[in-house]
C-alpha positions as a printed NumPy array, in Angstrom:
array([[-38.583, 143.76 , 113.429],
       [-39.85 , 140.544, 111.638],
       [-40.699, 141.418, 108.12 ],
       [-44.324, 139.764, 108.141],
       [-47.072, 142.052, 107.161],
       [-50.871, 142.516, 107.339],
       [-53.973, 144.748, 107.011],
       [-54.373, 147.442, 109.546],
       [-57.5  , 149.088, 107.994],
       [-59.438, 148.763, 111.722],
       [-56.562, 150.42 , 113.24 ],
       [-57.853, 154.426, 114.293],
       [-55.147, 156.943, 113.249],
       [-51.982, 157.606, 114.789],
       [-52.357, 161.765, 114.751],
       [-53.089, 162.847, 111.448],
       [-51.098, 159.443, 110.085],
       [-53.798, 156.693, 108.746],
       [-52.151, 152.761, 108.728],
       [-52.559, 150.925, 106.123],
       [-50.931, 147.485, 107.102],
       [-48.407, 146.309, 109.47 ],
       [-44.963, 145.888, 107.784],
       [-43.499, 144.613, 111.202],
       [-43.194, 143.691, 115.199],
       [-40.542, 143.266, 117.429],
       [-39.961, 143.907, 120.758],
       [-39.507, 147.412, 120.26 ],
       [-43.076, 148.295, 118.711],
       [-45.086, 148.01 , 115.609],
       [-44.024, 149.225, 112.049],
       [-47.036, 150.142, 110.049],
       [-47.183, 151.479, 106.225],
       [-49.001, 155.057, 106.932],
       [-50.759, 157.54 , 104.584],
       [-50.251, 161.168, 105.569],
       [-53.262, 163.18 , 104.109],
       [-51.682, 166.713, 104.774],
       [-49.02 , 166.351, 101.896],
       [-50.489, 162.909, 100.329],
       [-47.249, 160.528, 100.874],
       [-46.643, 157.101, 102.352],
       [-44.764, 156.789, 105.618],
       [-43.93 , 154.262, 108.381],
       [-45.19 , 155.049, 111.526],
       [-43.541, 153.014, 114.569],
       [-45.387, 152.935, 117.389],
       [-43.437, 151.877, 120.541],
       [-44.318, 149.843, 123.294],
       [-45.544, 151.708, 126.417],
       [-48.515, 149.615, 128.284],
       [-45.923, 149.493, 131.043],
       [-45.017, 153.123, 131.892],
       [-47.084, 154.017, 134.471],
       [-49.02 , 157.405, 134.538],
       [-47.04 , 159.412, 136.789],
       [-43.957, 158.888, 134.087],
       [-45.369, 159.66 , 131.022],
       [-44.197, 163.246, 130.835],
       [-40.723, 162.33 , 131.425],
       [-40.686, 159.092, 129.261],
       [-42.634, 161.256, 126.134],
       [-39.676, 163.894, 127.118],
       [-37.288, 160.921, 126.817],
       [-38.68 , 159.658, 123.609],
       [-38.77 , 163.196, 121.917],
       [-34.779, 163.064, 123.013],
       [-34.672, 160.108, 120.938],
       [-36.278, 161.619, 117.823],
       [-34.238, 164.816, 117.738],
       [-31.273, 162.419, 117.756],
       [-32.62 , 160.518, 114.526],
       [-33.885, 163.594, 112.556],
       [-30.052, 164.878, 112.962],
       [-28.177, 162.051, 111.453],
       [-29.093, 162.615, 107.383],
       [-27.616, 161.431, 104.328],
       [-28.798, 159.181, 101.959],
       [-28.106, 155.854, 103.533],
       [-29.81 , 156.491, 106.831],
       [-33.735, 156.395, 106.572],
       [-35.589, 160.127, 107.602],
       [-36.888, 160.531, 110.273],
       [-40.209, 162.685, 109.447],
       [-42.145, 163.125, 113.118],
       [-43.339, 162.308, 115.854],
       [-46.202, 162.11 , 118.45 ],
       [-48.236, 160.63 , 121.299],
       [-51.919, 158.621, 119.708],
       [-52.327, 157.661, 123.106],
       [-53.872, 158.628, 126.191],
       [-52.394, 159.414, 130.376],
       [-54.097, 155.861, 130.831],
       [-52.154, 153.9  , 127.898],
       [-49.74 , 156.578, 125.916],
       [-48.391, 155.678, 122.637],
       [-45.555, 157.688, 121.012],
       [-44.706, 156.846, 117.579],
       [-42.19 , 157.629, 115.3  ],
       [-42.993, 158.525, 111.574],
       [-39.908, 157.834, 109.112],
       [-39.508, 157.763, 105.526],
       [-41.239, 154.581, 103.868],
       [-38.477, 152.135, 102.172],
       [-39.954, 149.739,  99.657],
       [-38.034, 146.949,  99.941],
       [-36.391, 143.628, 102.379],
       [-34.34 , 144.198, 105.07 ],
       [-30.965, 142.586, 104.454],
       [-31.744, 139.762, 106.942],
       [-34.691, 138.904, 104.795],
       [-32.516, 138.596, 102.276],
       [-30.054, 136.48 , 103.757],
       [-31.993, 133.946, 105.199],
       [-34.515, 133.334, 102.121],
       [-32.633, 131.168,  99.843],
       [-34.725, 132.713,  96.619],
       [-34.665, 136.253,  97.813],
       [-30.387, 135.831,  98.382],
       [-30.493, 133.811,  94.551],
       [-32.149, 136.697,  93.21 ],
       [-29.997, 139.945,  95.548],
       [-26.664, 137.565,  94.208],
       [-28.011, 137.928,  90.252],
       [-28.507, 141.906,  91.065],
       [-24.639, 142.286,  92.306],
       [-25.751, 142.524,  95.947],
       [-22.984, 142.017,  98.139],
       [-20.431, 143.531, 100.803],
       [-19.228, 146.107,  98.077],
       [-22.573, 146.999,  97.22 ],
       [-23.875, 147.091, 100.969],
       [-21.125, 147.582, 103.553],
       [-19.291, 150.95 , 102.282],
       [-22.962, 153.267, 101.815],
       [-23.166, 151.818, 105.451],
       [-20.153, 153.149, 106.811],
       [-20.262, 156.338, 105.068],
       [-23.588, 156.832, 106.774],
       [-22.322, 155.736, 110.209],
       [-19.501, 158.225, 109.509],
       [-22.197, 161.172, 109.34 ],
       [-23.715, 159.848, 112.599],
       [-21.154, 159.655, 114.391],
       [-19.581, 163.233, 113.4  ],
       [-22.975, 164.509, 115.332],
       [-21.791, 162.387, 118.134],
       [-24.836, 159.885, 117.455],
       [-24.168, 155.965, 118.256],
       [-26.715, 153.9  , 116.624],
       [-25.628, 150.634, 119.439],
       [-27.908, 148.22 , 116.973],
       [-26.523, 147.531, 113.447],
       [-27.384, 144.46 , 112.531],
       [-28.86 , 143.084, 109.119],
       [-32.211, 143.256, 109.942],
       [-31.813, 147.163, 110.59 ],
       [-30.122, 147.809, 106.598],
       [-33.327, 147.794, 104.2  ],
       [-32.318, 146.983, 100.931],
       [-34.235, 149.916,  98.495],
       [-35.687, 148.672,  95.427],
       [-32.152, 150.425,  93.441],
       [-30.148, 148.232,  95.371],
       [-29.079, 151.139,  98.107],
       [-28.433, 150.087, 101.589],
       [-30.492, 152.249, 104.106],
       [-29.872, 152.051, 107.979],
       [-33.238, 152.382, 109.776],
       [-34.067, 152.181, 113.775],
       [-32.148, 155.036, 114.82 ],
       [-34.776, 156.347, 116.264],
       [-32.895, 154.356, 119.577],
       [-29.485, 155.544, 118.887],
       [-28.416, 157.292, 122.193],
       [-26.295, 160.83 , 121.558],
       [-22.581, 160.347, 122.699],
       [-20.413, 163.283, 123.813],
       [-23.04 , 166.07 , 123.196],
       [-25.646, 164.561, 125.614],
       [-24.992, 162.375, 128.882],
       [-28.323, 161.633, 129.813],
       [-30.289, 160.092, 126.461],
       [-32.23 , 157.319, 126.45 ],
       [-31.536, 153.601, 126.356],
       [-34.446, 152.076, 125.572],
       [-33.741, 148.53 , 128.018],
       [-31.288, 149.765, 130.349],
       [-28.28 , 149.908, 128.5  ],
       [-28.079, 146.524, 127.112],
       [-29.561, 148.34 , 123.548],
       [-28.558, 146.092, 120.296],
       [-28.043, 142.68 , 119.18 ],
       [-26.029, 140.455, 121.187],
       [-24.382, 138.187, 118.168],
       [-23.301, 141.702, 116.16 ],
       [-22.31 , 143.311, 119.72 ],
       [-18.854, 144.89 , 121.01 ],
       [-18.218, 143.193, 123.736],
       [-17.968, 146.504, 125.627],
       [-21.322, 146.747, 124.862],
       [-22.612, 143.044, 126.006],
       [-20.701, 143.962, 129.456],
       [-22.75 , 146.774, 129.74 ],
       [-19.693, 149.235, 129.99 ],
       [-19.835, 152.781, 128.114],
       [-19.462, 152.512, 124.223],
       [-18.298, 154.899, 121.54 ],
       [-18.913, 155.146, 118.197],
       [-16.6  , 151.997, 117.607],
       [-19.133, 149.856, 119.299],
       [-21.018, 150.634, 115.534],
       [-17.827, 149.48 , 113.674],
       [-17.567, 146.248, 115.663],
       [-21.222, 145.508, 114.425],
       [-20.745, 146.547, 110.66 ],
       [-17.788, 144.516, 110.601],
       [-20.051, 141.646, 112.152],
       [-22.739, 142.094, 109.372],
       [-19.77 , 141.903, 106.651],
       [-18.148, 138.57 , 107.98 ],
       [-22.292, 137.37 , 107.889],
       [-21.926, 138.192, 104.169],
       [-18.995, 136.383, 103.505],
       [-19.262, 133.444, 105.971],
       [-23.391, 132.461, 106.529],
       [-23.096, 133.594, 110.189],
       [-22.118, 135.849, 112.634],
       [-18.277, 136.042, 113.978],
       [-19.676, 135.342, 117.741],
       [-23.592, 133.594, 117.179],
       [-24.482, 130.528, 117.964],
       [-25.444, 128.286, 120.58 ],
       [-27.954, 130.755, 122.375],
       [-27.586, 134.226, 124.238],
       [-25.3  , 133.088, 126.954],
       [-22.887, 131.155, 124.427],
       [-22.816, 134.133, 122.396],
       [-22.064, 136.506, 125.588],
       [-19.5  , 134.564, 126.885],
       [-17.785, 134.333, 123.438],
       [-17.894, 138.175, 123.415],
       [-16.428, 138.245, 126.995],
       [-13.956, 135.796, 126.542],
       [ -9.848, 137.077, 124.928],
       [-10.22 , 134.579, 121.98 ],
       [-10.273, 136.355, 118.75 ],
       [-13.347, 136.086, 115.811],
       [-12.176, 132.936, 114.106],
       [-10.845, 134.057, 111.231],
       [-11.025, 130.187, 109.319],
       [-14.797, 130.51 , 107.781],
       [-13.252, 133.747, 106.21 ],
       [-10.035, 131.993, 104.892],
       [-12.559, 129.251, 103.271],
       [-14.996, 131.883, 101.598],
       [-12.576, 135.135, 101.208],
       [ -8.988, 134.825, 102.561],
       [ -8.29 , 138.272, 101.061],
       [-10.718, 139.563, 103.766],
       [ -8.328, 138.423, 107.37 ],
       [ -6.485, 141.082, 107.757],
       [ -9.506, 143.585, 107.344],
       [-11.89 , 141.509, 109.556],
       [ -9.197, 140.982, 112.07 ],
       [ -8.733, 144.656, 112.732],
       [-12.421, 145.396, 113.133],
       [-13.116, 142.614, 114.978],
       [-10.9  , 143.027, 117.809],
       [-12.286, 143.142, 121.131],
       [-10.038, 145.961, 122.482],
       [-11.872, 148.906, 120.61 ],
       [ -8.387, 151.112, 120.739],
       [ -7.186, 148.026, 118.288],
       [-10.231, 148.689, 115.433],
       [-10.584, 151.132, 113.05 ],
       [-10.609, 154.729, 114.627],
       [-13.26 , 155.827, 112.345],
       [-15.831, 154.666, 109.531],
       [-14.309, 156.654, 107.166],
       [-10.78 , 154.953, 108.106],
       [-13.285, 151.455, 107.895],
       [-14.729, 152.326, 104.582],
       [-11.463, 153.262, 103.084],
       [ -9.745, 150.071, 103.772],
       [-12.875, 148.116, 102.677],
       [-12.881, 150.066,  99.233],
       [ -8.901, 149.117,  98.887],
       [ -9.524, 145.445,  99.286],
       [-12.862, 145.517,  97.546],
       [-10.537, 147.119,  94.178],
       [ -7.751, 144.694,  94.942],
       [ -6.8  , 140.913,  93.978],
       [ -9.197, 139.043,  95.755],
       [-11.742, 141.441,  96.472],
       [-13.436, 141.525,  93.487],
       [-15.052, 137.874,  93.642],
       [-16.557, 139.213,  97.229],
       [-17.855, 141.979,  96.438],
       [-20.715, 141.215,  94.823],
       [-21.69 , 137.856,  96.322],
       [-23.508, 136.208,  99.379],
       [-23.429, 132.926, 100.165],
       [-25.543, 130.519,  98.764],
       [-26.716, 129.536, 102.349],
       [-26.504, 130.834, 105.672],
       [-23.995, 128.464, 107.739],
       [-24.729, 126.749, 110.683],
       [-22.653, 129.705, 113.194],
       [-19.919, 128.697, 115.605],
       [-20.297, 125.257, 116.952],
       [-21.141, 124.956, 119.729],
       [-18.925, 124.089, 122.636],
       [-17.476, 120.601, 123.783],
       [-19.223, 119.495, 126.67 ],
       [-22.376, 121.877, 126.8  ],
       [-24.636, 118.646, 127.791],
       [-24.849, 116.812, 131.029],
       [-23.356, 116.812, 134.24 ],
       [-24.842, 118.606, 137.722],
       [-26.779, 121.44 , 137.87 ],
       [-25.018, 122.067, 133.92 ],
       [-21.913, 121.52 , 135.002],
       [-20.27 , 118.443, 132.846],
       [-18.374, 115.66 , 134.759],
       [-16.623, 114.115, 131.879],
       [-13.254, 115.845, 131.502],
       [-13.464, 118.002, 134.762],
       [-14.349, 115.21 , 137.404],
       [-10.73 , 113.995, 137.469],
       [ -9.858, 117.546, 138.275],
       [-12.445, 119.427, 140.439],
       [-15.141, 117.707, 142.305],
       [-18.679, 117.781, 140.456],
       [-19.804, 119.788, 143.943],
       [-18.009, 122.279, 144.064],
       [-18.228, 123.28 , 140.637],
       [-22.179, 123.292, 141.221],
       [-21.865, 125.244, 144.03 ],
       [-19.537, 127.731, 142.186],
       [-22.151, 128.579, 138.957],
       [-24.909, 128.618, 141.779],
       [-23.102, 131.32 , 143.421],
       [-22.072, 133.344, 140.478],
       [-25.402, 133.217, 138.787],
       [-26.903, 135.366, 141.694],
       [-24.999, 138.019, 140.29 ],
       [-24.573, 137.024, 136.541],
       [-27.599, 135.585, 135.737],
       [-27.491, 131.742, 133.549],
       [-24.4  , 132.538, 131.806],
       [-22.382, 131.584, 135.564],
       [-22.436, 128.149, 134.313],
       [-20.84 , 128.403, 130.806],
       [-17.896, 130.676, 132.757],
       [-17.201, 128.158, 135.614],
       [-17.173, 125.309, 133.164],
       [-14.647, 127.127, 130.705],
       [-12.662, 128.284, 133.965],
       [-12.587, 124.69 , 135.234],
       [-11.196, 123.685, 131.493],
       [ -7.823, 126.297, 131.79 ],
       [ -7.29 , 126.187, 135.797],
       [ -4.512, 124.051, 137.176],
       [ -5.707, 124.174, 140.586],
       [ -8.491, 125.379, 142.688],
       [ -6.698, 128.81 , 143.248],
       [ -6.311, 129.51 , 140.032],
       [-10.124, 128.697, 139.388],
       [-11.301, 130.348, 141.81 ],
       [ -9.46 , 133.487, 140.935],
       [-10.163, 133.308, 137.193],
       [-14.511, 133.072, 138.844],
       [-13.978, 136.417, 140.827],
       [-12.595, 138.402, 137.813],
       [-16.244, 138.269, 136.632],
       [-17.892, 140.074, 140.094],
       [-17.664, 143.581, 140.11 ],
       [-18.09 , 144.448, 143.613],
       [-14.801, 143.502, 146.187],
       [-16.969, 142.479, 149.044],
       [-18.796, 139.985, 146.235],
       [-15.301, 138.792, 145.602],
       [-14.15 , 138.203, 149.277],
       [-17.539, 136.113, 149.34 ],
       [-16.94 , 133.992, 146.962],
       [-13.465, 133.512, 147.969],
       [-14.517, 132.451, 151.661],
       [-16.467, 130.142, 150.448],
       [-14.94 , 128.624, 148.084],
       [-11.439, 129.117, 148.233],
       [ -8.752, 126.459, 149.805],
       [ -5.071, 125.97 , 149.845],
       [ -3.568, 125.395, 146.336],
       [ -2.594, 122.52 , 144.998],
       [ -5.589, 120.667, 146.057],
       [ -7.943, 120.627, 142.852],
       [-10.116, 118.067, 143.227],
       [-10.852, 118.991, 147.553],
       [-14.403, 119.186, 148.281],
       [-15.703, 122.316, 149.064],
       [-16.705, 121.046, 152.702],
       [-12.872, 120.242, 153.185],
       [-12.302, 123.692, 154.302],
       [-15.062, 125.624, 154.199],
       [-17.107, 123.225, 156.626],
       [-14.83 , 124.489, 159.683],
       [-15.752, 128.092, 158.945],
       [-19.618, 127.545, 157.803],
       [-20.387, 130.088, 161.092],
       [-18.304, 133.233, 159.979],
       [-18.903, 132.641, 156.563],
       [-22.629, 132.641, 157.236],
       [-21.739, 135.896, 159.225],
       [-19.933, 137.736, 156.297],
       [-22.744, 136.914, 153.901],
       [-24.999, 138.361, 156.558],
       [-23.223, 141.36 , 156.857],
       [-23.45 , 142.275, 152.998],
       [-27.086, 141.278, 153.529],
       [-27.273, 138.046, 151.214],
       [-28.513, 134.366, 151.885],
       [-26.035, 132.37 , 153.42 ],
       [-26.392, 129.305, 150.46 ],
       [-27.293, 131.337, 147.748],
       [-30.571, 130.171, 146.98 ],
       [-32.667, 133.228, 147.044],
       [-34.334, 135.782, 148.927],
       [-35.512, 135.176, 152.303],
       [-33.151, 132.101, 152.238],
       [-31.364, 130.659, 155.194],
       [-28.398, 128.335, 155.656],
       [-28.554, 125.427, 158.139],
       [-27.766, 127.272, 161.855],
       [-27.574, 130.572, 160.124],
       [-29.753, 132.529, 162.557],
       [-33.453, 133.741, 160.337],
       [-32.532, 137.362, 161.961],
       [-29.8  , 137.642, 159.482],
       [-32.283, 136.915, 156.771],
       [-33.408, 138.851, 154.018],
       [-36.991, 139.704, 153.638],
       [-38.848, 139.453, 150.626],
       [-39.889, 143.084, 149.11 ],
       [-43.809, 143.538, 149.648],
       [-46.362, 144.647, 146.897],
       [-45.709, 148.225, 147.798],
       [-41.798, 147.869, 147.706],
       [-41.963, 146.249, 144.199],
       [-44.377, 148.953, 142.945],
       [-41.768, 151.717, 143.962],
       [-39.203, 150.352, 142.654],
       [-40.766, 149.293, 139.171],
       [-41.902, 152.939, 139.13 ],
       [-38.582, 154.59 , 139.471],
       [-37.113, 151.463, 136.964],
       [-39.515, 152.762, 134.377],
       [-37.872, 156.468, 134.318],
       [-34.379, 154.95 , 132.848],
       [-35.77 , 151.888, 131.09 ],
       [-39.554, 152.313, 129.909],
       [-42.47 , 149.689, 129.736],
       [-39.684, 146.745, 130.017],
       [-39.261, 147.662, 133.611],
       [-41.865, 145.247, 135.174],
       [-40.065, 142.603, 132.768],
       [-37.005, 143.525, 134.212],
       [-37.69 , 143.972, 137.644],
       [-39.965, 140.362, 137.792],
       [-37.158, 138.791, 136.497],
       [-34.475, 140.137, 138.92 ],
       [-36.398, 140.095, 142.285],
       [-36.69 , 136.649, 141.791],
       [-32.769, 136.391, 142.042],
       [-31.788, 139.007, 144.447],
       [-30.758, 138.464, 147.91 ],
       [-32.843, 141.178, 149.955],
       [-34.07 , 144.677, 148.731],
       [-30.221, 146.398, 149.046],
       [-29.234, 143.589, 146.266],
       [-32.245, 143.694, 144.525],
       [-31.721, 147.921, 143.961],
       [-28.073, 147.147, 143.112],
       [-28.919, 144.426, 140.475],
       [-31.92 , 146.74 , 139.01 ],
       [-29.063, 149.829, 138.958],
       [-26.948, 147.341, 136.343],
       [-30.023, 147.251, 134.262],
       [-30.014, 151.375, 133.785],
       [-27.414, 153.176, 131.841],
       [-24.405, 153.851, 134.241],
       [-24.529, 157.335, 134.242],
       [-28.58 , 157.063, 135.264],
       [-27.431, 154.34 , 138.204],
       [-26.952, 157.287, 141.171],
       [-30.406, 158.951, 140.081],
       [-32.043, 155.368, 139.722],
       [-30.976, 154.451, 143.617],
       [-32.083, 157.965, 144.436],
       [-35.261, 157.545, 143.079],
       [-35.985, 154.003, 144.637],
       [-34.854, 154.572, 147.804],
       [-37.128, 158.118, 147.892],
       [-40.195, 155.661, 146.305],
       [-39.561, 153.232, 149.358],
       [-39.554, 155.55 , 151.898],
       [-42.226, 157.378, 150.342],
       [-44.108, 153.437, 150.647],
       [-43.193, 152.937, 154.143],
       [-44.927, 156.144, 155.48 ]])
């Protein structure tokens, strides 16, 4: 939430909850300061985004949502904000459910961080990872011993109370862990922050409660260093960083608090198995180091100024298609490296161009690169693609991709066909030169899209026209179009979200 505020005097009432002014937006919703007349106290009442969900849903989305809220009013102690209520102000046309918490008078630690008078001021009040970090693992600690995952710590979701108390807000889209399979991710899965995410999380693979720890220990190496371990240089830099087996650079925390490695190390690591197994294990370890020589100096200090985050990678500008030429040309023809990210970013999305041209850095040959590629597809018959296309005898780096794969252009125009995808990659309803146009994918109709954006909405509320805009303009056909919109649902909602579209499109064909 962005921590601008306003008057909301002309807003009507949310249930028996009047606002009083908007204390924030986001993507989520709206936070607005609320009176509640029946026992005369302040609250915040966020009201979440639902012009999307379309009427038929709203009793299981509300059902959802309610899921959500138990979840929340469970996890108490005195770091975590209440959770107070919760109801519907809206009607079957345009619901809104809200959420009505306790009412925290104070910043949110990313306000405080990047305003240089409000840090001044938090650094003259002892505000600092001692201050802020254990509270917030103590309170994760009491979370997760109800089996509830918060998935989004991050500094703008600590307030900072007017005492100086940390208090962990938002968990109102925490998703319940071993006690309940089927909660509710509020975007498919891909809940949270992607520079303080595990990167189990920004792969979209299950998470546990050390997912949390991962992000904590992100929020701490913002207090000590001025950014986070894996930010910078926009969402698909940031993911890749995450996906990639190099470590959080640990040489911003040598320069501001060397004392702090080992810690950070440990509850950085990308393997969760290699973190701490628990916050309490976490908040012990922090307390140790926070007592000990070297500590001390930390533990009540933030940096004078937010740094400037990783920098950003060697080569990131120019080339074809984003690929750079300088430094891979002598190696791997420009081409074929185009033709590469074009092919993986029907499944991956942008980031298929930041992987080839890191995989084009380490190969030695064109084996090697193209097998380092296909460890990023999920599916074998996406693999074997790829491979057909693109793969040639090794020891031959910098061979055009027509070198081989010209002789075979007709079969592998029939294996594409077969796993019902455009022959070049370019899209739906695409053909490749002498592919026949019977092999071709058709476009989803109006009534197809409507289906499936109605079944999307069950798993993934009013972002499911978002999502499903976004993807059926990069899917290959309607099979690859329901397979790319089943990544965007949790994966144990993926069977009942194919089930669902497939009964919505038969249901549309009749």
């Amino acid at each position: 939430m962005s921590d601008t505020t306003g008057a909301a005097t002309a807003l009507p009432p949310l249930g028996r909850y009047r606002p009083k002014a908007v204390l924030g937006r986001g993507a989520m919703g709206v936070v607005y300061r609320a009176h509640d007349p029946l026992i005369d106290r302040a609250v915040a009442v966020k009201v979440m985004r639902a012009d999307a969900i379309e009427p038929a849903l709203r009793a299981e989305y509300l059902a959802r949502f309610r899921q959500e809220v138990r979840a929340a009013a469970r996890a108490t102690h005195p770091a975590i904000v209440a959770v107070h209520d919760f109801g519907d102000a809206g009607t079957p046309e345009e619901p809104a459910p809200f959420l009505v918490m306790e009412l925290v008078e104070g910043p949110s630690l990313a306000a405080i961080l990047r305003d240089p008078a409000r840090r001044a001021a938090a650094a003259r009040d002892g505000l600092g990872p001692g201050s802020v970090l254990p509270p917030v693992l103590d309170a994760l600690g009491a979370a997760h011993a109800l089996g509830i995952v918060h998935r989004d710590i991050k500094p703008a979701n600590i307030l900072i109370a007017p005492d100086g108390r940390p208090r962990i807000t938002d968990f109102g889209i925490a998703r319940l862990g071993r006690t309940d399979r089927t909660a509710l991710t509020a975007d498919g899965g891909l809940i949270g922050t992607p520079a303080y995410m595990a990167p189990e999380q920004a792969r979209g693979t299950a998470v546990d409660h050390r997912a949390d720890l991962f992000a904590a220990a992100a929020v701490l190496y913002e207090m000590l260093c001025g950014h986070p371990p894996f930010g910078g240089g926009g969402l698909s830099q940031t993911i890749l960083r995450l996906a990639s087996p190099d470590p959080a650079p640990m040489a911003p925390v040598e320069a501001a608090a060397p004392a702090f490695v080992p810690l950070l190390r440990r509850a950085l690591a990308k393997p969760p198995e290699e973190r701490f197994a628990t916050a309490a294990a976490f908040a012990a370890a922090l307390r140790s180091l926070l007592a000990g020589p070297g500590g001390e100096a930390a533990a009540t200090v933030l940096l004078a100024r937010p740094g400037a985050g990783p920098p950003a990678e060697p080569g990131s500008r120019g080339g074809t298609a984003g690929i750079p030429a300088a430094g891979l040309a002598a190696a791997f023809d420009a081409t074929l490296l185009s033709a590469m990210a074009q092919d993986l970013a029907r499944h991956l999305g942008p980031i298929a161009q930041t992987l080839v041209r890191r995989a084009a850095a380490r190969a030695t040959d064109r084996e090697s690169l193209c097998q380092s590629l296909v460890a990023h597809l999920d599916r074998a018959e996406d693999r074997t693609v790829f491979l057909r296309r693109h793969g040639t005898d090794p020891g031959l780096p910098g061979s055009r991709p027509g070198s081989q794969a010209g002789s075979r252009d007709g079969s592998r125009a029939g294996s594409l066909a077969r796993h019902g995808r455009p022959a070049d990659g370019t899209g739906i309803g695409a053909t490749m030169p002498g592919a026949s146009s019977a092999t071709t994918p058709a476009q989803p109709g109006p009534a197809a899209l409507e289906a499936l954006q109605t079944a999307l909405a069950v798993f993934v509320g009013p972002i499911a026209r978002v999502l499903l805009r976004r993807t059926a303009a990069e899917a290959g056909g309607l099979d690859d179009l329901i397979e790319r919109l089943a990544a965007q649902v949790p994966p144990q909602d993926a069977a009942r979200f194919r089930q669902k579209a497939r009964a919505g499109l038969d249901a549309a064909r009749r």
